[in-house]
N, C-alpha and C positions, 0 to 999 in steps of 0.2 A: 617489494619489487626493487625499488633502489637500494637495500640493502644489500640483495644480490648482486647487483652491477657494481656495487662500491667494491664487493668480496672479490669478484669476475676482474675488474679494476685495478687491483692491488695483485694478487694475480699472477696476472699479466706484465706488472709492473716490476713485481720480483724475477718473476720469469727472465726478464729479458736485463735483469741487474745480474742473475748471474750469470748468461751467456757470455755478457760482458766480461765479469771477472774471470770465466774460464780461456775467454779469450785471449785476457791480458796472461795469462798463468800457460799458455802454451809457448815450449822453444820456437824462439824465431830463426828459421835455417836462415844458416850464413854460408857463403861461398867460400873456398881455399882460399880467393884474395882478399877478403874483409879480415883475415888475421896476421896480423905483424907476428915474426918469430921471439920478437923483443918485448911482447905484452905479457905481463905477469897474471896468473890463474887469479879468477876470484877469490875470495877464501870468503867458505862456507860457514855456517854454525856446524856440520858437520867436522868440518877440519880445522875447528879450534878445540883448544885442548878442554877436558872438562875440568880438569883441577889447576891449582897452582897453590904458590910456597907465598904465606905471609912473611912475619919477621921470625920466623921460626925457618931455618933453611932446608931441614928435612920431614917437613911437617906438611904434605899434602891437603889442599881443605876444595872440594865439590864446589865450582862455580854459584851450585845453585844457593850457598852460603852467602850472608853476607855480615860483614865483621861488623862488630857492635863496639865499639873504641870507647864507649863511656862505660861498660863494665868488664873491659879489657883491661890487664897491670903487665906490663916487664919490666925488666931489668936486664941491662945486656952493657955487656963489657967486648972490648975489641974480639976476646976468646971465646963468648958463650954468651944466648939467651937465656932466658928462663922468666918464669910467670904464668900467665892465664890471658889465652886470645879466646872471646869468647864470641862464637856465632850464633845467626838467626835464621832460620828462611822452612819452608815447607816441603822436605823430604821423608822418605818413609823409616824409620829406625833402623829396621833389618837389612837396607840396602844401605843404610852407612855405616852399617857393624862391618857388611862384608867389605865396601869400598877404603875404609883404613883396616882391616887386615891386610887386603892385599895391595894397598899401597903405600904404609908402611915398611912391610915386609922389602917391597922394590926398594927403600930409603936403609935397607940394612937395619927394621928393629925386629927385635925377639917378642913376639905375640908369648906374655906369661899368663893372662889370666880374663876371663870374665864375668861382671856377676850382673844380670838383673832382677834389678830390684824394680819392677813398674810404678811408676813411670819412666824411669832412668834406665838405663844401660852403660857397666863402665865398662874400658877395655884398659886394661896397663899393659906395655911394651916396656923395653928394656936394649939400651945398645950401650955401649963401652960411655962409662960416666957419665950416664944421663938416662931418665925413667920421662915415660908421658904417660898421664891418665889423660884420658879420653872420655867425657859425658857426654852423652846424648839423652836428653830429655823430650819425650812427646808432650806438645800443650795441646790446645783446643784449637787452633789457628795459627801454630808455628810449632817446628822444630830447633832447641835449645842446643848448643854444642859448645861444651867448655874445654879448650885443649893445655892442660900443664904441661909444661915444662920443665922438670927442675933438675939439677946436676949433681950425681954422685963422685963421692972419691973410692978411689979401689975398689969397687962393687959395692960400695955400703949404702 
């Protein structure tokens, strides 16, 4: 019997924990005069961008990345980077094969080839002297992403 009441108890006690949080989670109408014309929008997780450029300037990489700098290498001259920026974090493979095709492609490169080999996936592009291979590796608790850089002369 007090088991019951303790269950009945708790409950009751979550019950009204999330009426609360639904509460706090509803818009609070505001009237035409509570807003200045001069107040800047909030900005969302929706209306930040989902990628951005490391030290590579046309090299797109997925927020949900995050750079690993102790087995990361460049080399970069006033003219050109080149190297290996290497990422980490928990994404699905086939949604970042498709996310650098097509956001490379937006950077101006030539999608030339892909090969999986499981666990890996490479992707190579190709733009006017310069090649990126692309790894994606699935582990058991993270997704690996090695992105080269390196510079050609006359297409070689």
């Amino acid at each position: 019997m007090l088991c019951g009441l303790g269950i009945l108890g708790l409950m009751l006690g979550c019950g009204s924990v999330l009426q609360e949080q639904k509460k706090e989670s509803e818009p609070v109408a505001t009237t035409p005069a509570a807003k200045t014309p001069a107040a800047a929008p909030a900005i969302t997780k929706a209306d930040r961008p989902n990628a951005r450029y490391y030290d590579f300037e046309d090299v797109k990489i997925p927020n949900e990345l995050t750079l690993d700098t102790s087995k990361s290498r460049l080399f970069q001259t006033p003219a050109t980077a080149a190297g290996v920026l290497v990422f980490d974090g928990y994404v699905e493979s086939n949604s970042l094969v498709t996310f650098f095709k097509e956001s490379m492609a937006k950077d101006n490169w030539l999608f030339k080839a892909m090969f999986k080999l499981p666990p890996k996936t490479h992707l190579l592009f190709e733009k006017k002297n310069k090649r990126s291979l692309i790894t994606i590796e699935d582990g058991w608790t993270s997704t690996r992403i090695d992105v080269w850089v390196m510079p050609t002369q006359d297409g070689q």
